[in-house]
BALUMBA-606823 format. One record per atom (N, C-alpha, C, O): residue number from 1; residue in three letters; atom name; y, z, x. Coordinates in nm, 3 decimals. Atoms other than C-alpha are relative to their C-alpha. Last residue first. Example, Ala and Ser with C-alpha at 12.3 -4.5 7.8 and 13.67 -1.06 7.14 Angstrom:
pos: 2 code: SER site: N py: -0.119 pz: -0.006 px: -0.082
pos: 2 code: SER site: CA py: -0.106 pz: 0.714 px: 1.367
pos: 2 code: SER site: C py: 0.109 pz: 0.073 px: -0.077
pos: 2 code: SER site: O py: 0.220 pz: 0.090 px: -0.026
pos: 1 code: ALA site: N py: -0.119 pz: 0.000 px: 0.089
pos: 1 code: ALA site: CA py: -0.450 pz: 0.780 px: 1.230
pos: 1 code: ALA site: C py: 0.120 pz: 0.000 px: 0.090
pos: 1 code: ALA site: O py: 0.118 pz: 0.066 px: 0.194
// end
This chain:
pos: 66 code: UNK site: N py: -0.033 pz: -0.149 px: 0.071
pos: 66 code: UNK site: CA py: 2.541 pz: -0.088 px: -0.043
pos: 66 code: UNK site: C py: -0.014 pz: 0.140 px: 0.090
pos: 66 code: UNK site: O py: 0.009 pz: 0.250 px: 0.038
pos: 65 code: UNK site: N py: -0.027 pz: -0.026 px: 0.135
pos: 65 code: UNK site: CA py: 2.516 pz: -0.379 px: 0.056
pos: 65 code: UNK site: C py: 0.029 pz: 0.059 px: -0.089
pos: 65 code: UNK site: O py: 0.079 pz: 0.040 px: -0.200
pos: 64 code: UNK site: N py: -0.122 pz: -0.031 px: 0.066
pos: 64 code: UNK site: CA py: 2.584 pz: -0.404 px: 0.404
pos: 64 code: UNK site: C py: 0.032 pz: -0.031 px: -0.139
pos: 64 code: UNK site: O py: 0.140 pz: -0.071 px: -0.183
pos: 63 code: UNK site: N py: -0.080 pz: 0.127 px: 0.012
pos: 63 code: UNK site: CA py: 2.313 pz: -0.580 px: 0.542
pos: 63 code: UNK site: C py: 0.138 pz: 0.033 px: -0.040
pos: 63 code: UNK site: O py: 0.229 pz: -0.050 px: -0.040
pos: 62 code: UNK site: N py: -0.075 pz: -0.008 px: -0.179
pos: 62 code: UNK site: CA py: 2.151 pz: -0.254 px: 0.655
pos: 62 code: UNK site: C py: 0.064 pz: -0.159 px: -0.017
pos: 62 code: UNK site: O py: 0.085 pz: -0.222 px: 0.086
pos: 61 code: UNK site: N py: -0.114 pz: -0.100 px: -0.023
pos: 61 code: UNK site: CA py: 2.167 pz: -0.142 px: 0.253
pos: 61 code: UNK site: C py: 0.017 pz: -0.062 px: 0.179
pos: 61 code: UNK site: O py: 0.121 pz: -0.048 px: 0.245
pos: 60 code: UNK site: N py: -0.130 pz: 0.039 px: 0.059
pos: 60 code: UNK site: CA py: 1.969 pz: -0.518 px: 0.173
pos: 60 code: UNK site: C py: 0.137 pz: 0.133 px: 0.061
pos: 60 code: UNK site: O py: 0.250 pz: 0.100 px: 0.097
pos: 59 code: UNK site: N py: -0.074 pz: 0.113 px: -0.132
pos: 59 code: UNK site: CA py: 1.739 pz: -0.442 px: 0.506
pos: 59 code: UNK site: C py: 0.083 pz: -0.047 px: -0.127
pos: 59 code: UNK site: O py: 0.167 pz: -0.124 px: -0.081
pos: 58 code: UNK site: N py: -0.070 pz: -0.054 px: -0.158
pos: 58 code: UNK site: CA py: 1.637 pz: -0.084 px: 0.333
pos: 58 code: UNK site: C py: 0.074 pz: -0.121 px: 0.083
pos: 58 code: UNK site: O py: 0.159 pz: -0.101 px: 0.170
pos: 57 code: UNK site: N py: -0.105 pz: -0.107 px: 0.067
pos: 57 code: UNK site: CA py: 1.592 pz: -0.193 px: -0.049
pos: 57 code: UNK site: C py: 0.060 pz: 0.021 px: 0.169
pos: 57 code: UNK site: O py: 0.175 pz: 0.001 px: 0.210
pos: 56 code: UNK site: N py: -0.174 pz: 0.061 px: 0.081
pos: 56 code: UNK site: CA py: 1.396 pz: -0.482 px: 0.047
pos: 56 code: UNK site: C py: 0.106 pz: 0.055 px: 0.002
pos: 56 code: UNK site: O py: 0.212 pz: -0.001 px: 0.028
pos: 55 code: UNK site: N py: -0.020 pz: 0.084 px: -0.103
pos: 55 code: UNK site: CA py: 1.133 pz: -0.250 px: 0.261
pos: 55 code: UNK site: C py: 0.126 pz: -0.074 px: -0.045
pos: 55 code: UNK site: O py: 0.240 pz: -0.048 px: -0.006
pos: 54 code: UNK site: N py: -0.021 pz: -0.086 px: -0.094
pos: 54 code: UNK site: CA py: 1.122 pz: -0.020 px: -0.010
pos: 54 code: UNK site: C py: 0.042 pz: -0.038 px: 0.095
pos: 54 code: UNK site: O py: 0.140 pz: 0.022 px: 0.139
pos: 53 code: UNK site: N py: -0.186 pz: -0.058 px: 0.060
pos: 53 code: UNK site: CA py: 1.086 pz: -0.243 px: -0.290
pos: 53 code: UNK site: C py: 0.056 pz: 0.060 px: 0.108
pos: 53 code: UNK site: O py: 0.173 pz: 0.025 px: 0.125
pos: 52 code: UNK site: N py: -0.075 pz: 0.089 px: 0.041
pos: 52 code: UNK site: CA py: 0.781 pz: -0.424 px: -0.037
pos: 52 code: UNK site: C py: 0.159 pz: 0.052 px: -0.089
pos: 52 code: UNK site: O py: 0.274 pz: 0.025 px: -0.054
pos: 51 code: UNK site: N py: -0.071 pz: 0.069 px: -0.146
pos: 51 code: UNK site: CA py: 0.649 pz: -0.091 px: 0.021
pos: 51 code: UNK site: C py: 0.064 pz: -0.093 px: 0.015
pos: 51 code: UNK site: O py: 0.168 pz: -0.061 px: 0.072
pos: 50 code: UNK site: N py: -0.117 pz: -0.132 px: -0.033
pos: 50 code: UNK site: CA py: 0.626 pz: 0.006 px: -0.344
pos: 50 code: UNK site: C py: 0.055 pz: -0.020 px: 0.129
pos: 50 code: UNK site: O py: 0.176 pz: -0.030 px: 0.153
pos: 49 code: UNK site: N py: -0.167 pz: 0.026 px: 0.112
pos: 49 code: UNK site: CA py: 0.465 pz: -0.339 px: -0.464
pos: 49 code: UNK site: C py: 0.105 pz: 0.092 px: 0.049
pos: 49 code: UNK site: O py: 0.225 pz: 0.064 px: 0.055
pos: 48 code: UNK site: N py: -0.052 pz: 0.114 px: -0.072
pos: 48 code: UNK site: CA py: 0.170 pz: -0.278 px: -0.173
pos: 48 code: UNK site: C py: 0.180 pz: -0.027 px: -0.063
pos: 48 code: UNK site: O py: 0.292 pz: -0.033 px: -0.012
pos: 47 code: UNK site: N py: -0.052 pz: -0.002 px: -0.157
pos: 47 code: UNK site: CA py: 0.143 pz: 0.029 px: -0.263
pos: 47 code: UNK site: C py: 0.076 pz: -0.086 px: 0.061
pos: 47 code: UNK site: O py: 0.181 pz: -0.082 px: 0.125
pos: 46 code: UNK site: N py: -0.088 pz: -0.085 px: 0.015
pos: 46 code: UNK site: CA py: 0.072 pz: -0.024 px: -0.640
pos: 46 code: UNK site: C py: 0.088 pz: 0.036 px: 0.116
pos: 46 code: UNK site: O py: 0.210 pz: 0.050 px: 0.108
pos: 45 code: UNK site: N py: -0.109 pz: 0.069 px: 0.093
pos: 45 code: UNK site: CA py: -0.156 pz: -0.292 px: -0.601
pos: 45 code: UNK site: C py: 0.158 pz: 0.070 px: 0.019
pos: 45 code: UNK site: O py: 0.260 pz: 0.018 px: 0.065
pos: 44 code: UNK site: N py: -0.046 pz: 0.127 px: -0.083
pos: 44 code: UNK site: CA py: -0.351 pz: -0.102 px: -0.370
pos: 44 code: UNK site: C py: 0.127 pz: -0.036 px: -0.073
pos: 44 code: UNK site: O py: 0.239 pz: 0.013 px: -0.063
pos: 43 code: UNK site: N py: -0.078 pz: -0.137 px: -0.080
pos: 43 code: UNK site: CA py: -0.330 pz: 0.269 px: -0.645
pos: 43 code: UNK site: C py: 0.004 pz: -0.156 px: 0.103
pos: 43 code: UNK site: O py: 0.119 pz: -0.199 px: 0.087
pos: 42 code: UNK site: N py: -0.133 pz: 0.020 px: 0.105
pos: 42 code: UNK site: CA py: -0.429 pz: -0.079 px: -0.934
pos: 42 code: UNK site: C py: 0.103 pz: 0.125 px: 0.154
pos: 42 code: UNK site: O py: 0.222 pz: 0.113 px: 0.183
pos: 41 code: UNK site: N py: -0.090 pz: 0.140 px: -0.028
pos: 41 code: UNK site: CA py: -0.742 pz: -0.177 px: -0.702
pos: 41 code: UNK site: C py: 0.141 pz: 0.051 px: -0.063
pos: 41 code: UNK site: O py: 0.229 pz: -0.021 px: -0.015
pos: 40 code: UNK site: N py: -0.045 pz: 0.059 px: -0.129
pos: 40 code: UNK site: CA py: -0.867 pz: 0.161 px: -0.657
pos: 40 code: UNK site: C py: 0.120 pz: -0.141 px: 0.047
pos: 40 code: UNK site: O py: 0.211 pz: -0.169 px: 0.126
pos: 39 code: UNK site: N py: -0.080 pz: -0.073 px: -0.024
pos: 39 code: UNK site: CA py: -0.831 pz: 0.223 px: -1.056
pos: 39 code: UNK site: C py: 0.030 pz: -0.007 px: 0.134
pos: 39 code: UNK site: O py: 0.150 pz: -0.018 px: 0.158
pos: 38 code: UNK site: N py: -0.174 pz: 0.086 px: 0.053
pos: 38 code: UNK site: CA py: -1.010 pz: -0.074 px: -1.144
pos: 38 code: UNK site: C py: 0.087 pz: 0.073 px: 0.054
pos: 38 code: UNK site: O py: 0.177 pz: 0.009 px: 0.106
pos: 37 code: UNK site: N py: -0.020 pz: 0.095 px: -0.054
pos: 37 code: UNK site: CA py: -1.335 pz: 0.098 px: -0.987
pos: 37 code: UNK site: C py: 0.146 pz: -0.060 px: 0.041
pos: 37 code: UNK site: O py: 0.215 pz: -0.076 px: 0.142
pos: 36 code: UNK site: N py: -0.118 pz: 0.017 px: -0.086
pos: 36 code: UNK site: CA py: -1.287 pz: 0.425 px: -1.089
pos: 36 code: UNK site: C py: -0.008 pz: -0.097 px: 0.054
pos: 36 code: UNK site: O py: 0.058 pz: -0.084 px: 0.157
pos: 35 code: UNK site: N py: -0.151 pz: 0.059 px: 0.075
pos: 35 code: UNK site: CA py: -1.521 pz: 0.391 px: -1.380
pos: 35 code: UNK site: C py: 0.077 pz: -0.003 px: 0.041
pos: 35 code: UNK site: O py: 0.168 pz: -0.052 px: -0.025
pos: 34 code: UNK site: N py: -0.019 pz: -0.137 px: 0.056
pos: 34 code: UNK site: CA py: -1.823 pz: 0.369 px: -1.135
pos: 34 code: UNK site: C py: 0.120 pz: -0.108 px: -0.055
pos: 34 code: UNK site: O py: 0.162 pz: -0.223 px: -0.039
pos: 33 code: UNK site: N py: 0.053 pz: -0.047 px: 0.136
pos: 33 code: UNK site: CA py: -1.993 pz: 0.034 px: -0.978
pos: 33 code: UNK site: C py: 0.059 pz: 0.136 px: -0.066
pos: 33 code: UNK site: O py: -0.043 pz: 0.202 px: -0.087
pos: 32 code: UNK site: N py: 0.026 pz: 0.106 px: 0.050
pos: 32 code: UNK site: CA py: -1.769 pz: 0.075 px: -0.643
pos: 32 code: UNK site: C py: -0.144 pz: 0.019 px: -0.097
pos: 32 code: UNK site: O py: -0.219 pz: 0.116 px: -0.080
pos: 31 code: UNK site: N py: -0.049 pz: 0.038 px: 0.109
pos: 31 code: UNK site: CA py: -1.619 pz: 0.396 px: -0.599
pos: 31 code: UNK site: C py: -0.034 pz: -0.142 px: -0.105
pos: 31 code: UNK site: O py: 0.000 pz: -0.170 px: -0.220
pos: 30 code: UNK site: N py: 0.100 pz: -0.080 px: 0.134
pos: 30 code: UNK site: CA py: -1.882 pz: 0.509 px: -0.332
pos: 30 code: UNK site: C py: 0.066 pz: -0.022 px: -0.124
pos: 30 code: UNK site: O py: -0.005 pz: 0.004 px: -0.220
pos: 29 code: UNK site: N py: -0.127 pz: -0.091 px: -0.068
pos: 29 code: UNK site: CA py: -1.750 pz: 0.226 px: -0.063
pos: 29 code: UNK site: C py: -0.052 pz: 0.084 px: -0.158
pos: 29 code: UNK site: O py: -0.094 pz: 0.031 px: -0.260
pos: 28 code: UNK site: N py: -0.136 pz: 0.017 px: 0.058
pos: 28 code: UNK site: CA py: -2.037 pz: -0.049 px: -0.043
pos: 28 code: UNK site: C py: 0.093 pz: 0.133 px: -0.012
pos: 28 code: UNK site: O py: 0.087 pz: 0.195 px: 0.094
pos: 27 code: UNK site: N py: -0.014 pz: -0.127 px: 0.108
pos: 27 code: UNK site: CA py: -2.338 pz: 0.021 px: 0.245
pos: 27 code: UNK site: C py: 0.156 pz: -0.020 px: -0.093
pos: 27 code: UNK site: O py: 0.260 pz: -0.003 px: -0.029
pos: 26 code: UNK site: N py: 0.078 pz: 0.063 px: 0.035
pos: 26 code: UNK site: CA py: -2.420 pz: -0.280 px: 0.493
pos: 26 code: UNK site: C py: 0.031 pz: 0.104 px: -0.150
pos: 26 code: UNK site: O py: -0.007 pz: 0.064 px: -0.260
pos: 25 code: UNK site: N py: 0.148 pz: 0.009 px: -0.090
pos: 25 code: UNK site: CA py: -2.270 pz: -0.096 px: 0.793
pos: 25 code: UNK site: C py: -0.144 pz: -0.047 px: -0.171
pos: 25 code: UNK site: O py: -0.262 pz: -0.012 px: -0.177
pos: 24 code: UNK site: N py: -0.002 pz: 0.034 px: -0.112
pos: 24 code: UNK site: CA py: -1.911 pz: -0.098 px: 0.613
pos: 24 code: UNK site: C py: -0.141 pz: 0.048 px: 0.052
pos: 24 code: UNK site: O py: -0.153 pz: 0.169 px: 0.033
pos: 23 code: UNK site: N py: 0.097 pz: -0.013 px: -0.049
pos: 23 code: UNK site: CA py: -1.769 pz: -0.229 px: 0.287
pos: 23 code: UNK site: C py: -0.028 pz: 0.076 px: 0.175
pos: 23 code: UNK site: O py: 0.056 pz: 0.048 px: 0.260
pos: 22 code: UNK site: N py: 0.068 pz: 0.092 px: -0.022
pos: 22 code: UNK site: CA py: -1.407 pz: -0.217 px: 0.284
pos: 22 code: UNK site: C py: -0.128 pz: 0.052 px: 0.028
pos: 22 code: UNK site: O py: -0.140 pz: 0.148 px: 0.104
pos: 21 code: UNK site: N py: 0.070 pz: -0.012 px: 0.109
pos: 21 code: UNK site: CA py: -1.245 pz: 0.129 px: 0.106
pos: 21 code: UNK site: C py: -0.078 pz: -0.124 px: 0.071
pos: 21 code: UNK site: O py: -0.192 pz: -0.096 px: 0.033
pos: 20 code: UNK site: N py: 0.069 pz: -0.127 px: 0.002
pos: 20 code: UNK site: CA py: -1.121 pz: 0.282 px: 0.434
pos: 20 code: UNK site: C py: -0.115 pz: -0.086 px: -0.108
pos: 20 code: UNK site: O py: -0.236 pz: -0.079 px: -0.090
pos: 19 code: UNK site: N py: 0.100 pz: -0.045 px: -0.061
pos: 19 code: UNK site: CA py: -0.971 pz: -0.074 px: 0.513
pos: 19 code: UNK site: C py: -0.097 pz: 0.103 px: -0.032
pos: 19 code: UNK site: O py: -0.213 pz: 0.067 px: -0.013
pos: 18 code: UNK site: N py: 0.057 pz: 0.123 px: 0.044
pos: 18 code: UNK site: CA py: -0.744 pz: -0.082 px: 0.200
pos: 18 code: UNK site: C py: -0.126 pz: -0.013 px: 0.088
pos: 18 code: UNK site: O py: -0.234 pz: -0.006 px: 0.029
pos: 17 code: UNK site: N py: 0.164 pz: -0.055 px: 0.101
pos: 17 code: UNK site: CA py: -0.695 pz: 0.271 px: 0.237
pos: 17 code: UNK site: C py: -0.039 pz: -0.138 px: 0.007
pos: 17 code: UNK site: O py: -0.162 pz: -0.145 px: 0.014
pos: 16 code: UNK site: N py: 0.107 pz: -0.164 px: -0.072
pos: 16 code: UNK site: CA py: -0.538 pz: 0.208 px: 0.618
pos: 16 code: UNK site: C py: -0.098 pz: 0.013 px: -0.123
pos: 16 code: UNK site: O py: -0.220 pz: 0.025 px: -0.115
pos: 15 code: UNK site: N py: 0.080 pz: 0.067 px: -0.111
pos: 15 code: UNK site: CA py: -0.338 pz: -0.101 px: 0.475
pos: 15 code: UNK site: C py: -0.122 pz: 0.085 px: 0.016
pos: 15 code: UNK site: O py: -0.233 pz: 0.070 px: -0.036
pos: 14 code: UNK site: N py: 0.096 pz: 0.088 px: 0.083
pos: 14 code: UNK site: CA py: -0.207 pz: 0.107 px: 0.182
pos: 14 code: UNK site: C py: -0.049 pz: -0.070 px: 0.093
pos: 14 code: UNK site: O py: -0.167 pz: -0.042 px: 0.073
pos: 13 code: UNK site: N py: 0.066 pz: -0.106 px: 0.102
pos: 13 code: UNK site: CA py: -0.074 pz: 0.386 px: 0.460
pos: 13 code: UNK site: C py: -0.134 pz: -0.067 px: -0.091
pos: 13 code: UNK site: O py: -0.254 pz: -0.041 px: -0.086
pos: 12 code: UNK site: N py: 0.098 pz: -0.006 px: -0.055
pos: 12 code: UNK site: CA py: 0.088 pz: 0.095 px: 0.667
pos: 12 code: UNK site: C py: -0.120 pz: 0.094 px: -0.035
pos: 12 code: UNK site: O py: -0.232 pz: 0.071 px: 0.009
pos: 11 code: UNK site: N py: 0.086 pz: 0.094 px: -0.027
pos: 11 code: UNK site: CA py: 0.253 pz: -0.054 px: 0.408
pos: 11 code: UNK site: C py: -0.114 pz: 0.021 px: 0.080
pos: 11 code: UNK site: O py: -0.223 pz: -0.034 px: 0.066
pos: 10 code: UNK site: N py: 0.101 pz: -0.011 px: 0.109
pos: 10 code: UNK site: CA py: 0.406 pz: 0.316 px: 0.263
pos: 10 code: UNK site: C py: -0.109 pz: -0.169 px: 0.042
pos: 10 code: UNK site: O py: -0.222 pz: -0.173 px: -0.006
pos: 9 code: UNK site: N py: 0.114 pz: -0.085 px: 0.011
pos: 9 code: UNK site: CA py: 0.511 pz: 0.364 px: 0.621
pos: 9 code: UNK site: C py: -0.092 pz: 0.012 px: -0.101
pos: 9 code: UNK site: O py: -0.205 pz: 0.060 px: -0.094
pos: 8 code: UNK site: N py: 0.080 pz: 0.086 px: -0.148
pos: 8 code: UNK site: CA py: 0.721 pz: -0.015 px: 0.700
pos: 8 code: UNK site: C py: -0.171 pz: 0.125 px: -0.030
pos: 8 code: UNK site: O py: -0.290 pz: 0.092 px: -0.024
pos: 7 code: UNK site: N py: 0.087 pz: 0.132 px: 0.033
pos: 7 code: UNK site: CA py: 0.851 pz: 0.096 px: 0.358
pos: 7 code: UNK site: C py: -0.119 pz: -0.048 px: 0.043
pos: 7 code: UNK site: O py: -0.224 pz: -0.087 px: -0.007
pos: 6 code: UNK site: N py: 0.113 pz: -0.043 px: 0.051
pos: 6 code: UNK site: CA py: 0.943 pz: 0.437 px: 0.467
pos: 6 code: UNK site: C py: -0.068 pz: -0.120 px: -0.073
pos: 6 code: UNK site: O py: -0.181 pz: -0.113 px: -0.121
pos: 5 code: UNK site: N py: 0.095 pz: -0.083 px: -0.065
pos: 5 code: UNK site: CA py: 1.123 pz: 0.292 px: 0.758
pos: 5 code: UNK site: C py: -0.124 pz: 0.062 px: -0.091
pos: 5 code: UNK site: O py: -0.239 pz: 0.076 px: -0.051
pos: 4 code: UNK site: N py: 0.068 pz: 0.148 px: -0.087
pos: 4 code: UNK site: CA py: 1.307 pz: 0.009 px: 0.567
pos: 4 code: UNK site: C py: -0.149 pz: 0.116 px: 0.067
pos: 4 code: UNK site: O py: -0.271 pz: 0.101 px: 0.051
pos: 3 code: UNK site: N py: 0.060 pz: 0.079 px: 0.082
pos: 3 code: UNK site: CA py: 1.419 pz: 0.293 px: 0.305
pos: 3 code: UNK site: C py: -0.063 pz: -0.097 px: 0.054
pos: 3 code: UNK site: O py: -0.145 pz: -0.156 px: -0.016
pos: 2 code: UNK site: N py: 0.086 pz: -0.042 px: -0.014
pos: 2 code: UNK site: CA py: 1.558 pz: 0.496 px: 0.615
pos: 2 code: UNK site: C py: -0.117 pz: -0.051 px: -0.119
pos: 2 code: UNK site: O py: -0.235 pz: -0.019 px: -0.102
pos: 1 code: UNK site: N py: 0.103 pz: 0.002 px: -0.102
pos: 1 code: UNK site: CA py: 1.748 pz: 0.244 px: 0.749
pos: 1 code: UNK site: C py: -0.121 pz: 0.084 px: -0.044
pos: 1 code: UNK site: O py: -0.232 pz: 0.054 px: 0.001
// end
């Protein structure tokens, strides 16, 4: 259960930056043009993949897998 729970928290976390970083009142997000560009997208990427294992991992153990 508690691998489902921190799943459900690392999704909602990357959600939250994913928003933070969207454009907003006409102005782009200060990482955009710089060398940290790629790097925003790869820490998303990265979230998203971790919540998903996380999430898996917790409803295979509440299935009785392990």
């Amino acid at each position: 259960m508690g691998f489902l729970i921190l799943g459900v928290m690392a999704l909602l976390i990357t959600a939250g930056l994913f928003v933070y970083c969207l454009p907003r009142d006409g102005k782009l997000h200060r990482f955009v043009d710089t060398e940290f560009e790629p790097y925003v997208a790869v820490v998303i990427v990265t979230g998203v993949a971790l919540s998903f294992a996380l999430g898996l991992s917790g409803v295979i153990a509440l299935m009785g897998g392990r």
